[in-house]
N, C-alpha and C positions, 0 to 999 in steps of 0.2 A: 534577817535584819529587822531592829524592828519596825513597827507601823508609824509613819509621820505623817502630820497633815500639812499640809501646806495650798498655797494658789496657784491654779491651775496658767501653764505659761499662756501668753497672747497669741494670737493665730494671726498669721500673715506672714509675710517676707522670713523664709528657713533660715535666712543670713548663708555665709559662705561655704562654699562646700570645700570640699578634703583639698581639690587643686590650688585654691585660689589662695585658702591658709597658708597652706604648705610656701606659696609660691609666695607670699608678702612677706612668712619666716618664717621658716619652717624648727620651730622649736614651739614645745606643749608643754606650759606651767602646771608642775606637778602642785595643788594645795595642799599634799596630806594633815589632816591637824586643824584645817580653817574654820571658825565660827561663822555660822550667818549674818551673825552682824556686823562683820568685821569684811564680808569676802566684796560685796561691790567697790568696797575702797580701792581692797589690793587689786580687784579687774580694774579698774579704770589706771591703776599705775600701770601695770601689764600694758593695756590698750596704748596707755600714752606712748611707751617704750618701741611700740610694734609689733608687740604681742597680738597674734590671734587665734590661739587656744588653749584651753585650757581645760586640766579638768579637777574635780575635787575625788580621793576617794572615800570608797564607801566603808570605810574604817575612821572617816573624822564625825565629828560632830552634826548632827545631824544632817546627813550631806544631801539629801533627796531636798530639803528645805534649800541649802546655799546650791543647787543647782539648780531648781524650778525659780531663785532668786535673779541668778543669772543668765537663764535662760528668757526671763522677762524686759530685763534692762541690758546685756547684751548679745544677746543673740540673734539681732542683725546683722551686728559687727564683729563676732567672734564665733566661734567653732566651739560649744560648751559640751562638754560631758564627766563621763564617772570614770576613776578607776580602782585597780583591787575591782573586780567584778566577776564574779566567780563560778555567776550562776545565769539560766535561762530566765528565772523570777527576779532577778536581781536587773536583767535587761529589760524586762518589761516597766519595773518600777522608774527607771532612768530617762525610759522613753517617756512615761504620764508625767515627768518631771519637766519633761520638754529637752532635755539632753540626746545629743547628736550624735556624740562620739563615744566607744567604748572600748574601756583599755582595760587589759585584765596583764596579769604577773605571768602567767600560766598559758598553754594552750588546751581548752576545752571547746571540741566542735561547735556543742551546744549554744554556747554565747555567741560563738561566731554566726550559726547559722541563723540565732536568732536575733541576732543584730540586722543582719541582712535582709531579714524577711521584714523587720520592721524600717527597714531604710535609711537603719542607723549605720554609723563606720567602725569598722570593728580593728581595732590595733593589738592581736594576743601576745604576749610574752612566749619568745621563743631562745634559741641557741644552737640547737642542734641543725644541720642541714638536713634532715628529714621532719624536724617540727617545722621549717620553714617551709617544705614542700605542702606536708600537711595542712597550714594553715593556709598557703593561697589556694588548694584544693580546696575549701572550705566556703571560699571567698573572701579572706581578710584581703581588708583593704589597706594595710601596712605591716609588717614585725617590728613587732618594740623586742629588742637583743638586752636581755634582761637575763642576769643583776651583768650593767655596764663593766664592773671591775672585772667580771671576766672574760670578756671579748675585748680584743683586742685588734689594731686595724688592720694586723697580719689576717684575723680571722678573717676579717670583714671584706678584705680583698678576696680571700677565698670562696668565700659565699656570693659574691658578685661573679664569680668566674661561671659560673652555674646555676645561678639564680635567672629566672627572666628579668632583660634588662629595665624596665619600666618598676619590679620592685620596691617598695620604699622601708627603708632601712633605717630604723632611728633607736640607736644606743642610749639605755635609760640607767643611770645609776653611776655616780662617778664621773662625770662630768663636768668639765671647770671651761672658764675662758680659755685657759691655759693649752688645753690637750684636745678642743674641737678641731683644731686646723687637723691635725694628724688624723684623726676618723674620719672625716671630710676628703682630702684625699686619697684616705684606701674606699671609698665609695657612700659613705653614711649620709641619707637622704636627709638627717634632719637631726632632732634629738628632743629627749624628755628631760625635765631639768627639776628636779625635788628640792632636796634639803638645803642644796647650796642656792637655792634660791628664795626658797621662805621654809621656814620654820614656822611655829606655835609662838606668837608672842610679838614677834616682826611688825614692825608699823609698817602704813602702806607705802611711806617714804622709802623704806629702808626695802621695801618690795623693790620698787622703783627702781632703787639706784641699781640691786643686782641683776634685773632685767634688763636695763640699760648695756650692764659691762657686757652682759652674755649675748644681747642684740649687735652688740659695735663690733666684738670681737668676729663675732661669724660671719659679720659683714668684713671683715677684714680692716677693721679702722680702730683707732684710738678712743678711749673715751673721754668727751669733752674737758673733764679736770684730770688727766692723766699727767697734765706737766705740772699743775696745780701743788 
């Protein structure tokens, strides 16, 4: 990756840890694609929505910049980090950026353990019932069930049958208002939510409004202009 410079985050108050997010809503804005000048807007539409995590990956624009960004202005109030993370050096650079959480596609111990050791939360991409064993050996502190289109909640009940019950399970990819209830019920603790929620180009209104539906809907409600 290359080298960016950027301001070092503020010291004080970590903001929320993995339970308290999870527990206010448990879904994590994918940014892929966000510019730094552009990403405190979209966090604050997030935040308004109920959003409380997020992360940027390390495939957009200079992301180590839009997450030491966020990590300044809200990371009281939100759960910031990288994903795409792929490497041990890759975790350290996210940690100096003040990023807390770290989400990678893939499971590589190495991230894991090195998230852990820096007392960051580590969420790897898994599927298999032996990468999921693997990675809470490890210590993740969640499986992102990754690419979403191909788990299914038949799976996902099945992975809950033999997984430790305390687990957190959150399907990233393919994901709509539409088809959480059904993951949801076969056991899915949460979910990642990318393209159908911002794109490259997206104003932070239009952030907003998708965060909204994806908020109401998991809460099991209408949203506000549905009869509109």
């Amino acid at each position: 990756m290359q080298q960016q410079t950027f301001s070092p985050p503020l010291h004080g108050n970590p903001g929320p840890d993995l339970d308290s997010a999870m527990a206010q809503l448990p879904l994590v804005a994918i940014l892929r694609g966000v510019r730094p000048d552009e990403v405190l807007a979209i966090a604050g539409a997030l935040y308004d929505a109920g959003w409380r995590m997020l992360e940027v990956p390390l495939n957009s624009p200079a992301p180590l910049e839009s997450i030491a960004l966020l990590a300044r202005h809200f990371g009281e109030r939100m759960l910031v980090g990288a994903g795409t993370v792929l490497s041990a050096q890759q975790v350290r650079e996210v940690a100096a950026a003040g990023g807390r959480l770290i989400v990678s596609p893939n499971l590589e111990r190495e991230v894991v353990t090195t998230s852990k050791a820096l007392g960051l939360y580590a969420l790897p991409g898994v599927q298999t019932a032996s990468e999921c064993f693997t990675a809470l050996q490890a210590g993740a502190d969640g499986l992102k069930l990754f690419p979403g289109e191909a788990v299914t909640p038949a799976i996902i009940k099945a992975l809950r049958a033999v997984l430790p019950p305390a687990t957190r399970l959150l399907p990233v990819g393919g994901i709509t208002p539409d088809n959480m209830a059904a993951f949801s019920a076969a056991g899915a603790s949460g979910f990642g939510i990318g393209s159908a929620l911002f794109k490259p180009g997206m104003s932070a209104a239009a952030v907003g409004q998708q965060a909204q539906r994806f908020a109401a809907s998991l809460r099991g409600q209408q949203p506000a202009h549905a009869s509109q």
